[in-house]
C-alpha positions as CSV (number, residue, x, y, z in Angstrom):
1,X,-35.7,149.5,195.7
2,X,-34.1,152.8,197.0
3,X,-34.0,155.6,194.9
4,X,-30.9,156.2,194.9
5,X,-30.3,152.5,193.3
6,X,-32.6,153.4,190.5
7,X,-30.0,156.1,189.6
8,X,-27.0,153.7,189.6
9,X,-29.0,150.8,187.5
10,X,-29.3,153.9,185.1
11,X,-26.2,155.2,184.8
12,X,-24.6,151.2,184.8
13,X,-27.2,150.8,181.8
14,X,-25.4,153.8,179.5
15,X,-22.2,152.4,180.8
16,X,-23.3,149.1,179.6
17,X,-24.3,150.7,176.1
18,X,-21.7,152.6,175.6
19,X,-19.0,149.1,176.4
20,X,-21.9,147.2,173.9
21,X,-21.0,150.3,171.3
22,X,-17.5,149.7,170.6
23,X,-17.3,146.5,169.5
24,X,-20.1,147.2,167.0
25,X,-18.5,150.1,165.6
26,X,-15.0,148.1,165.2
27,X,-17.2,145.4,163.4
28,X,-18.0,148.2,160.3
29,X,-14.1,147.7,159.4
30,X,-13.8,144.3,160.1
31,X,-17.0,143.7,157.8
32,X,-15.6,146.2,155.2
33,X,-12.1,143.9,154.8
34,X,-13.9,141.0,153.8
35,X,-15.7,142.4,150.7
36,X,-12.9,144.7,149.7
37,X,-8.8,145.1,149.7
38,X,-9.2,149.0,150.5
39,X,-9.8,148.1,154.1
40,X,-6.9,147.1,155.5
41,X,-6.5,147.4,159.0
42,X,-4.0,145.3,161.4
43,X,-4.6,144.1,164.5
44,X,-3.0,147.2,166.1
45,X,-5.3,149.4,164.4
46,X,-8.4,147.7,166.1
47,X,-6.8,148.2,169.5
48,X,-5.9,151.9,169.2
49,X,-9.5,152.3,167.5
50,X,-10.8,150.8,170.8
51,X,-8.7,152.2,173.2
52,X,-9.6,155.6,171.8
53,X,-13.5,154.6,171.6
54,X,-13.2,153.1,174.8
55,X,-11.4,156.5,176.4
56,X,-14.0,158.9,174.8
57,X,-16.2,157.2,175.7
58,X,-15.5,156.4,179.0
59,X,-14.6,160.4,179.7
60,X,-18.9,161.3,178.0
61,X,-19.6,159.0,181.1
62,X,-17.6,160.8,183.2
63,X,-18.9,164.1,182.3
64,X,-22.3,162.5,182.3
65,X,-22.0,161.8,186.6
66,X,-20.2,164.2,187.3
67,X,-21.3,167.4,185.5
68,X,-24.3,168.8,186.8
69,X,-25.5,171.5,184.4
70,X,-26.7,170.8,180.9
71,X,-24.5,174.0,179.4
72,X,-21.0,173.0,180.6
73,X,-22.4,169.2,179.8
74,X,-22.8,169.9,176.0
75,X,-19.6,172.3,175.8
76,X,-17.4,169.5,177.5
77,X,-19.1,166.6,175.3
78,X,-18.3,168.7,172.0
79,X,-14.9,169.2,172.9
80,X,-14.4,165.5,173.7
81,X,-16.1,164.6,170.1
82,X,-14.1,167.3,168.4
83,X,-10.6,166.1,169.9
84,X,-11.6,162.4,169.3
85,X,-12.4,163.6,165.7
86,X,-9.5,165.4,164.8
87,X,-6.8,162.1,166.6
88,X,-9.1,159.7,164.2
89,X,-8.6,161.8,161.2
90,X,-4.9,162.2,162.1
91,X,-4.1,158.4,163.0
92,X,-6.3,157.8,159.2
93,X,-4.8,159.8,156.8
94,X,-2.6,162.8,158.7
95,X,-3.8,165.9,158.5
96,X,-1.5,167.3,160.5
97,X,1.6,165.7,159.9
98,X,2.7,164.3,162.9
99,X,4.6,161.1,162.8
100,X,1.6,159.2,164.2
101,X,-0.3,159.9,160.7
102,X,-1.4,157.6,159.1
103,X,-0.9,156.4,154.7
């Protein structure tokens, strides 16, 4: 095996993981709804949650290839975990106020 397919079985493996992620992460509310009635999420709630998983996550992997240096790497990766925070919190409970907000 070339080298250079080494480095493309790894980065395929953290794409793998992060795709493996997402559907784990949408099973904590899915679990949650069967032992309680606070949980209540609808079937479009499950697709924005993984399109927006999917699209941060997606974008880390981007940065991951593409970025070289480990600086502008950890600055572009907190931004993208701070903006996927703050669309999660609004879509939840609207802390903003926007008409996407959530309750």
């Amino acid at each position: 095996m070339k080298e250079n397919q080494v480095f493309e079985l790894g980065q395929n493996k953290r794409l793998l993981g992060i795709l493996m992620v997402i559907p784990m992460v949408l099973l904590v509310p899915f679990t949650a709804m069967q032992f309680t009635n606070e949980v209540n999420w609808t079937l479009f709630d499950f697709v924005v949650a993984g399109v927006l998983l999917l699209s941060v996550g997606l974008a880390l992997e981007l940065v991951l290839r593409k970025v070289k240096t480990i600086k502008l790497r950890m600055m572009i990766g907190l931004a993208l975990l701070v903006a996927f925070l703050l669309v999660w919190a609004e879509l939840a409970v609207g802390i903003f106020g926007s008409p996407f907000a959530g309750n």
